[in-house]
Backbone as CSV, one residue per row, in Angstrom:
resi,resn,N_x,N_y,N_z,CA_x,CA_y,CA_z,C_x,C_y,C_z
1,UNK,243.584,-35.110,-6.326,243.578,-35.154,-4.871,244.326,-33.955,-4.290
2,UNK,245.651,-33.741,-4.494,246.398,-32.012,-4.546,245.581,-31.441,-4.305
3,UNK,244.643,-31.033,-5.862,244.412,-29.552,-5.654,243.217,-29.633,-4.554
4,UNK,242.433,-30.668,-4.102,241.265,-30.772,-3.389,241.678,-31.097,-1.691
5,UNK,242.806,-30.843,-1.904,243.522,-31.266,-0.276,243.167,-30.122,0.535
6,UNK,242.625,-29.359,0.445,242.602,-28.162,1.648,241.383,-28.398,1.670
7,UNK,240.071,-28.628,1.283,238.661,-28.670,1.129,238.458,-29.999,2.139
8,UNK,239.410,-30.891,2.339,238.905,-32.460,2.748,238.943,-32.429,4.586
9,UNK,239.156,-31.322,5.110,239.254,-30.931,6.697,237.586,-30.473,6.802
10,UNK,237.691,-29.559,6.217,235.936,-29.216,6.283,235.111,-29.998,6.023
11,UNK,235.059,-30.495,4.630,234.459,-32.061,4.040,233.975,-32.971,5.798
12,UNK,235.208,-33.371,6.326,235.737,-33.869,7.288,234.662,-33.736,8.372
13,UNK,235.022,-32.919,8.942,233.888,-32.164,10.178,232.839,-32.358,9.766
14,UNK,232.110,-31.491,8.472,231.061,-31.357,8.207,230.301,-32.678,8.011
15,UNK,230.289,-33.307,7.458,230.360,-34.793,7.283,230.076,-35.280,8.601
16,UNK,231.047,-35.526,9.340,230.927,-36.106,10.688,229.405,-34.891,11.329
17,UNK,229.019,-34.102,11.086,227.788,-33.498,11.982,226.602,-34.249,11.422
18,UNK,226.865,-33.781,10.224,225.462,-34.463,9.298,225.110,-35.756,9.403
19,UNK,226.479,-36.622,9.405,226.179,-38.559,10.185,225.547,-38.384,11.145
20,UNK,226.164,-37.683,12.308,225.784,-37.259,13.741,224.020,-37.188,13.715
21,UNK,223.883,-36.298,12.617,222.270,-35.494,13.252,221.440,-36.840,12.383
22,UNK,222.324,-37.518,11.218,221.092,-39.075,10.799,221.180,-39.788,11.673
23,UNK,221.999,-40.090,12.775,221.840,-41.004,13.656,220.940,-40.663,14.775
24,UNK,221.052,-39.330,15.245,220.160,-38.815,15.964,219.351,-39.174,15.830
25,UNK,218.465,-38.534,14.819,216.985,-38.662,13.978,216.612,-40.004,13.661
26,UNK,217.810,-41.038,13.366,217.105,-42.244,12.988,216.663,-43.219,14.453
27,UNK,217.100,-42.557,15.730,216.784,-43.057,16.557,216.965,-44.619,17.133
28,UNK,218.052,-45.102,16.460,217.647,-47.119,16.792,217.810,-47.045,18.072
29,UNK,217.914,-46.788,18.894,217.590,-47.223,20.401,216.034,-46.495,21.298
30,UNK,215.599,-46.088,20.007,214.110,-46.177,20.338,213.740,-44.816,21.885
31,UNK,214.664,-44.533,21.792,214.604,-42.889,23.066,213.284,-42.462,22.826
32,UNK,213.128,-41.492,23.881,212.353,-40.929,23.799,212.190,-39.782,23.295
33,UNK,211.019,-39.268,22.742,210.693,-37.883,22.170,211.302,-36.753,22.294
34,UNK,211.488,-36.567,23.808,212.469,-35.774,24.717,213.933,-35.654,24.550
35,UNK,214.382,-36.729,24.480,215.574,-37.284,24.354,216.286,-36.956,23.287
36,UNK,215.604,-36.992,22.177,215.567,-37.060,20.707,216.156,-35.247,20.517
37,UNK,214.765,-34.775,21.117,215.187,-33.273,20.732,216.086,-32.724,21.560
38,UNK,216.597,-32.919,22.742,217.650,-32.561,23.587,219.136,-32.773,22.690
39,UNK,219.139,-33.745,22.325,220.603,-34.355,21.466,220.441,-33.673,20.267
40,UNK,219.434,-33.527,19.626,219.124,-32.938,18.434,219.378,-31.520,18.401
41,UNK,218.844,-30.605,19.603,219.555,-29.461,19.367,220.979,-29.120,19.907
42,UNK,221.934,-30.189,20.758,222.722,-29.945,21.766,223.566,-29.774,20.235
43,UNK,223.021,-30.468,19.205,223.955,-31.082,18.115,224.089,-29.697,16.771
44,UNK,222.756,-28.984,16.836,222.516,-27.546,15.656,223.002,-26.605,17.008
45,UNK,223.290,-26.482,17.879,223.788,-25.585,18.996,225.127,-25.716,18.736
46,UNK,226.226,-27.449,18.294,227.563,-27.094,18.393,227.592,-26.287,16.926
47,UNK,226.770,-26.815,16.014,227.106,-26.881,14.979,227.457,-24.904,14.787
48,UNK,226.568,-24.568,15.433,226.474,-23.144,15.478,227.793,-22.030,15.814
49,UNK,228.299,-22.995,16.992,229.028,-22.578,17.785,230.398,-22.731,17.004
50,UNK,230.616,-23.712,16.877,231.784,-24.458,15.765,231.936,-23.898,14.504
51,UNK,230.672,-24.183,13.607,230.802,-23.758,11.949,231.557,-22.699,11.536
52,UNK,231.952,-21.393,12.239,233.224,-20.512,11.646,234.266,-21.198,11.191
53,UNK,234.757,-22.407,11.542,235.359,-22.881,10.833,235.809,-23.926,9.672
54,UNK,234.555,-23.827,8.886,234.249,-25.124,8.021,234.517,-24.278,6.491
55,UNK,235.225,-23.447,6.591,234.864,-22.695,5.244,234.474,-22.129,4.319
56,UNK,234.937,-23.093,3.356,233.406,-23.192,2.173,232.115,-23.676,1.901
57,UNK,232.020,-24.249,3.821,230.729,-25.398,3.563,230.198,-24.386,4.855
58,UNK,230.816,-22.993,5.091,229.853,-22.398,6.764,228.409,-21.874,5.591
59,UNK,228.031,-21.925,4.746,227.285,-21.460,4.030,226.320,-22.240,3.875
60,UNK,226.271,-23.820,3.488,225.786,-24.851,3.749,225.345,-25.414,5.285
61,UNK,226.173,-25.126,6.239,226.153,-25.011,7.711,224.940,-24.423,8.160
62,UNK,224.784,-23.440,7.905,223.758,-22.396,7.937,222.682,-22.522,7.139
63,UNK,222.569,-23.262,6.190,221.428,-23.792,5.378,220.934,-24.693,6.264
64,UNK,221.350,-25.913,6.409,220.988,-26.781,7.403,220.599,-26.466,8.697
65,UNK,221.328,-25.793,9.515,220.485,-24.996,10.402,219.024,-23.974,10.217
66,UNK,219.160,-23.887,9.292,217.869,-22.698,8.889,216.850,-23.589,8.613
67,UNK,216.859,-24.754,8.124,215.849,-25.829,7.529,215.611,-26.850,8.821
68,UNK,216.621,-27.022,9.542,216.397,-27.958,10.926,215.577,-26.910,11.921
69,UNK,215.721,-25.439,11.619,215.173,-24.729,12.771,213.487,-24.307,12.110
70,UNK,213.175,-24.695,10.735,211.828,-24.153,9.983,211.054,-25.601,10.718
71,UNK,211.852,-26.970,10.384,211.026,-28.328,10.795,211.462,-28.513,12.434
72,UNK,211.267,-28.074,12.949,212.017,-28.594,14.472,210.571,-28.609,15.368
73,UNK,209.478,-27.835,14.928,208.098,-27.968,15.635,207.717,-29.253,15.260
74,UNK,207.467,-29.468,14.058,207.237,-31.418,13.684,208.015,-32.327,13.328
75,UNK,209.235,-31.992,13.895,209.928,-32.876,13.634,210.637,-34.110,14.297
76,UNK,209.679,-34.067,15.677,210.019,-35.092,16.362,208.567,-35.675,17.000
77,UNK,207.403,-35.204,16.832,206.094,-36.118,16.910,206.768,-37.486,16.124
78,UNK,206.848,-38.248,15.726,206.970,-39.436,15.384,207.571,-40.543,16.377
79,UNK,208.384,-39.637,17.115,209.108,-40.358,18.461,207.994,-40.347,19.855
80,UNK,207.125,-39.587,19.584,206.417,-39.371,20.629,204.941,-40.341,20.574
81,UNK,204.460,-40.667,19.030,203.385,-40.961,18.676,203.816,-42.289,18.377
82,UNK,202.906,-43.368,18.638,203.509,-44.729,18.230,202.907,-44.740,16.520
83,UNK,203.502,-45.600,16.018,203.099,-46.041,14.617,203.289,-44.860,13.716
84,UNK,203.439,-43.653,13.750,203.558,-42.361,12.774,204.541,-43.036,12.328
85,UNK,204.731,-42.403,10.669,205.826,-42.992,10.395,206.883,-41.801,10.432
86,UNK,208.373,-42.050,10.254,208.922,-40.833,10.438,209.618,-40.028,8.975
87,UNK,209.149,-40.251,8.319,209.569,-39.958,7.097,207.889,-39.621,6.206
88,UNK,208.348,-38.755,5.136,206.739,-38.182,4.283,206.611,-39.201,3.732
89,UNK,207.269,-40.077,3.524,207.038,-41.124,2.196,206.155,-42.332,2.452
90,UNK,206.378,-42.121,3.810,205.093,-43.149,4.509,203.611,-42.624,4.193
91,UNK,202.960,-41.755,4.579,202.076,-40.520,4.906,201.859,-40.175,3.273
92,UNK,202.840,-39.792,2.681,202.492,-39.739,1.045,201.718,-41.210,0.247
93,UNK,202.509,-42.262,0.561,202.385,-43.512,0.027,200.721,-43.848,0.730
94,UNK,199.965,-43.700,2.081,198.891,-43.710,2.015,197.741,-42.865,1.310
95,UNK,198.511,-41.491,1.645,197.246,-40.380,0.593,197.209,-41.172,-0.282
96,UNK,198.401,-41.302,-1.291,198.474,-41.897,-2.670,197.430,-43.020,-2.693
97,UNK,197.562,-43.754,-1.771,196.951,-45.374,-2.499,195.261,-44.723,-2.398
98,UNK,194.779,-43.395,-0.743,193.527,-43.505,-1.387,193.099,-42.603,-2.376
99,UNK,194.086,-41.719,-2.605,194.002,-41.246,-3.754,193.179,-42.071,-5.170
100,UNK,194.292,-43.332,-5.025,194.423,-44.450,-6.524,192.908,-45.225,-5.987
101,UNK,192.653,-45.453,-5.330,191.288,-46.184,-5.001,190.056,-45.128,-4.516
102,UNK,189.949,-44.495,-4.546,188.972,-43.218,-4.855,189.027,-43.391,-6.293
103,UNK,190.137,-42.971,-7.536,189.929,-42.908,-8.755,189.011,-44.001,-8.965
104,UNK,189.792,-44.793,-8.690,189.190,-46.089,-9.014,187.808,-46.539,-8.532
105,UNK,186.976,-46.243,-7.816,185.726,-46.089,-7.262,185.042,-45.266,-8.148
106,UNK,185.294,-44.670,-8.100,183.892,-43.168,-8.682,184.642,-43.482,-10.426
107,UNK,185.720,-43.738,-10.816,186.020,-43.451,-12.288,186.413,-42.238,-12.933
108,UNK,187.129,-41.235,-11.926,187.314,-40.340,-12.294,188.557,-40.207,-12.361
109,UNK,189.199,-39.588,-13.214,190.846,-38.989,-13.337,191.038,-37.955,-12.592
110,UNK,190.270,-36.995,-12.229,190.872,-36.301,-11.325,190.168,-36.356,-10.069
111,UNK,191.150,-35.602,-8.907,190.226,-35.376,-7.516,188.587,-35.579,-7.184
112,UNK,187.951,-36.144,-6.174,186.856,-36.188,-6.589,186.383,-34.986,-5.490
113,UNK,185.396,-34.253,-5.769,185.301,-33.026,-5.022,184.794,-33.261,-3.374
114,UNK,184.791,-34.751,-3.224,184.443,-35.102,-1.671,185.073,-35.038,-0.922
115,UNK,186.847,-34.892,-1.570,187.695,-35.027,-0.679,187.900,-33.709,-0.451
116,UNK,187.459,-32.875,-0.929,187.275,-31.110,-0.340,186.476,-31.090,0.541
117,UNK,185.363,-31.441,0.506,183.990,-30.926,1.201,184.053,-32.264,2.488
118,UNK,184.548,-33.352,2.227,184.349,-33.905,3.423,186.111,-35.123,3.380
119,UNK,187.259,-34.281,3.339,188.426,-34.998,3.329,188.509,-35.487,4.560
120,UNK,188.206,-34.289,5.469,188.736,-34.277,7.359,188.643,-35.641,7.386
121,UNK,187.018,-36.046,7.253,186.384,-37.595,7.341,186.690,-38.268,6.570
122,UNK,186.755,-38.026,5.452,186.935,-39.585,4.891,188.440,-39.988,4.670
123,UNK,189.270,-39.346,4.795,190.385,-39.737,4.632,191.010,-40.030,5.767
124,UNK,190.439,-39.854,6.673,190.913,-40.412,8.743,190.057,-42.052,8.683
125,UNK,188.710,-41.738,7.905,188.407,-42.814,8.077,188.687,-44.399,6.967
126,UNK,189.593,-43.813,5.643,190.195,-44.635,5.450,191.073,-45.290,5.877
127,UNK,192.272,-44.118,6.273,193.164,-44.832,6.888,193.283,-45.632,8.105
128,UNK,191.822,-45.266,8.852,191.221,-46.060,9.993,191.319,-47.770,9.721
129,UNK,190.454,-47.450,8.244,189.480,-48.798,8.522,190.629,-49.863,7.654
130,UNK,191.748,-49.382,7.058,192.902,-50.100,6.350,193.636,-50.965,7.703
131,UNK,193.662,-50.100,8.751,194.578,-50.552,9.728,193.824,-51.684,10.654
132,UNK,192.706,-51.214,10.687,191.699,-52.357,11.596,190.705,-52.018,11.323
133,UNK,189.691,-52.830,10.407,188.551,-52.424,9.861,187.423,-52.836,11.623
134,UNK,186.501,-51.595,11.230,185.660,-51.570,12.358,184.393,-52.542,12.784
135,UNK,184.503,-52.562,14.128,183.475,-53.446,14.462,182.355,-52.904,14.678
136,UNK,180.992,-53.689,14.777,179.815,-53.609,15.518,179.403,-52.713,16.627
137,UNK,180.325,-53.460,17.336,180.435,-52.727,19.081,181.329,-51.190,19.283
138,UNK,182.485,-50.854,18.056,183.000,-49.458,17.980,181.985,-48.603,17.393
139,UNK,181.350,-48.903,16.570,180.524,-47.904,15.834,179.142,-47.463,16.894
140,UNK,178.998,-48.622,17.815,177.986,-47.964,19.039,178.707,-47.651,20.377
141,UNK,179.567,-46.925,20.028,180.171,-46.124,21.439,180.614,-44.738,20.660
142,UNK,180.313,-44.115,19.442,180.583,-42.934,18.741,179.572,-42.359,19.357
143,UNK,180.031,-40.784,20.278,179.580,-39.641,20.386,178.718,-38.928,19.282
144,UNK,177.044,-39.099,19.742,176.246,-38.477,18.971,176.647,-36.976,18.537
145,UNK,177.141,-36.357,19.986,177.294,-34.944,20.036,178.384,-34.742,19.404
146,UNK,179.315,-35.322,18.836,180.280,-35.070,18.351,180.373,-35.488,16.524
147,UNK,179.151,-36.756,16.825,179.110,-36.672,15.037,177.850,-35.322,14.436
148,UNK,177.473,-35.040,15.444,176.304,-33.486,15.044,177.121,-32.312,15.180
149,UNK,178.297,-32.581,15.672,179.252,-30.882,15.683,179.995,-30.889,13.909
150,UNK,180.332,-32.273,14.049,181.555,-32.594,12.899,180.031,-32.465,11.656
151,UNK,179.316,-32.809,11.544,178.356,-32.651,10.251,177.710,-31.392,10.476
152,UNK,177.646,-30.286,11.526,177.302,-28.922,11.163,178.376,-28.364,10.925
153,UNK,179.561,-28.707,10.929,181.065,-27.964,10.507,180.761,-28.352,8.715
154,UNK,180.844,-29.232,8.484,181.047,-29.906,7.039,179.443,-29.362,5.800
155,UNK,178.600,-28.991,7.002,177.259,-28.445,6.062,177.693,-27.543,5.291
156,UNK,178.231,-26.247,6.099,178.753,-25.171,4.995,179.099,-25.360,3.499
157,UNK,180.108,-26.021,3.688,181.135,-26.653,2.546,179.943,-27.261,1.485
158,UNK,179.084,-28.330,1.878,178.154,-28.735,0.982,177.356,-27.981,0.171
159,UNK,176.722,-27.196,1.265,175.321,-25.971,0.708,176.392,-24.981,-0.052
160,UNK,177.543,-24.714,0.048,177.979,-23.630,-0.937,178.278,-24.180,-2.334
161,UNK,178.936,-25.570,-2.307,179.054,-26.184,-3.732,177.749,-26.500,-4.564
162,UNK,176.657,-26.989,-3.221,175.393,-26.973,-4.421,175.079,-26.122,-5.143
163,UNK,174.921,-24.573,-4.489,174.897,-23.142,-4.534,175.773,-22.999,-5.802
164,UNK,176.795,-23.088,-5.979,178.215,-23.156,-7.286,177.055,-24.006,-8.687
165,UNK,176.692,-25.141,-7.939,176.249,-25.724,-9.113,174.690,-25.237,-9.556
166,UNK,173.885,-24.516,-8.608,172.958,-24.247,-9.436,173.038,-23.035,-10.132
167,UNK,174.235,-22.381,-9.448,174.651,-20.778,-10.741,175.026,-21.253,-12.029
168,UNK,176.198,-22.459,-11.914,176.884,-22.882,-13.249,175.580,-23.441,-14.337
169,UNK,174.666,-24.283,-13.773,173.697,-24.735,-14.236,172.590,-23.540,-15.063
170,UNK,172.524,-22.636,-14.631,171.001,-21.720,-15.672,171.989,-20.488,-14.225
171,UNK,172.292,-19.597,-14.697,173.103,-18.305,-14.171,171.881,-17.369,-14.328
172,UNK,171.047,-17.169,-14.825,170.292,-16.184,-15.114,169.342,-16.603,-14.168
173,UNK,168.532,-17.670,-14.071,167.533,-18.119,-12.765,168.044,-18.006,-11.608
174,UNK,169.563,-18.236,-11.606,170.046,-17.874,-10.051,169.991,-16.437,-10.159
175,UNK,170.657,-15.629,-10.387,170.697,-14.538,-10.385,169.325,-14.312,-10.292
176,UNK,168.283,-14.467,-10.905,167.003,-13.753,-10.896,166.422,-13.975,-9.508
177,UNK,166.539,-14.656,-8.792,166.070,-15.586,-7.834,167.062,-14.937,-6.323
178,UNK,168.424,-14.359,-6.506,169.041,-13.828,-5.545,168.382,-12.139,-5.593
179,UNK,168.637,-11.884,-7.345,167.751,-9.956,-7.153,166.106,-10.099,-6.635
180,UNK,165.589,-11.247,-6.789,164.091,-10.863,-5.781,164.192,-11.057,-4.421
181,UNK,165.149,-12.097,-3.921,165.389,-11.524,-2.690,165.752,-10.424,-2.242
182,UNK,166.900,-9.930,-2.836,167.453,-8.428,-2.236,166.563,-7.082,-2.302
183,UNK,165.179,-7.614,-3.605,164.000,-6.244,-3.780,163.289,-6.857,-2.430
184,UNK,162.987,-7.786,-1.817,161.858,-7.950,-0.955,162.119,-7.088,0.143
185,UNK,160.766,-6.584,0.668,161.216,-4.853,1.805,161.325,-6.010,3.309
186,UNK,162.178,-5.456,3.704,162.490,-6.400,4.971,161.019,-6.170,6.426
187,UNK,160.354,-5.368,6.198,159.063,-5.168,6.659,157.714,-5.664,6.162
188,UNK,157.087,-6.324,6.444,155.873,-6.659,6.141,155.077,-4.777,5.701
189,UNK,154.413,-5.611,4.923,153.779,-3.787,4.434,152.473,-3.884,5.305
């Protein structure tokens, strides 16, 4: 305890900010979004102002500030958005499960290549239909014009993987089949 007696003032302070900024962030009185980040920076503003004198921990001080100032754009949507959760482990723990039930569907051990070519969708619409699986009457109020924008965005992605698979498949017929296009004279003779 001696020799660690000069370290336990900084300890001290520092300590007391870092409680400070989990209580902030953990929010139990339910504030608002606004609110949240006002206290939140009033709090990396003292810390700023103050930390010359923490020592051996102004180094750590400054870590924490550098990492609160990289997440500070998303780091308070959760207060603003109802139901987000506020932590990754929420948000991880769903990828994960459709991760584990995708495997489990198709039988595959790894990724299945749909969730490349069409993740946007299907993974909004899992986590949709987990939370309140859809009715009758929602599925006829979906914007035609908007499911024909979202499936000419997602065509690309398709026609290039087929494209992948008929090179991998016979490489020499593709290839033969791309050089007679490029000989054909772009003029009718």
């Amino acid at each position: 305890m001696e020799r660690t007696a000069a370290l336990w003032p900084d300890i001290e302070r520092v300590y007391g900010w870092v409680h400070r900024a989990a209580h902030i962030l953990g929010n139990e009185g339910g504030e608002d979004a606004a609110v949240v980040r006002r206290r939140f920076d009033g709090l990396v503003g003292a810390m700023a102002r103050h930390g010359a004198g923490t020592g051996s921990l102004e180094e750590a001080l400054d870590y924490f500030r550098k990492v609160a100032r990289s997440y500070r754009p998303g780091l308070f949507h959760c207060y603003a958005v109802p139901d987000l959760p506020r932590t990754n482990n929420g948000l991880e723990q769903m990828f994960g499960s459709q991760r584990y039930h995708e495997r489990r569907a198709t039988g595959r051990r790894s990724a299945s290549p749909a969730a490349v070519l069409r993740g946007e969708v299907r993974l909004i619409a899992a986590a949709a239909t987990r939370q309140r699986p859809p009715k009758a009457s929602d599925l006829g109020r979906v914007s035609r014009e908007r499911w024909r924008d979202l499936r000419s965005r997602l065509e690309p992605r398709r026609r290039a993987r087929t494209l992948r698979t008929r090179f991998r498949r016979d490489p020499d017929a593709y290839l033969a089949t791309l050089e007679q296009r490029a000989c054909q004279p772009a003029l009718p003779p």
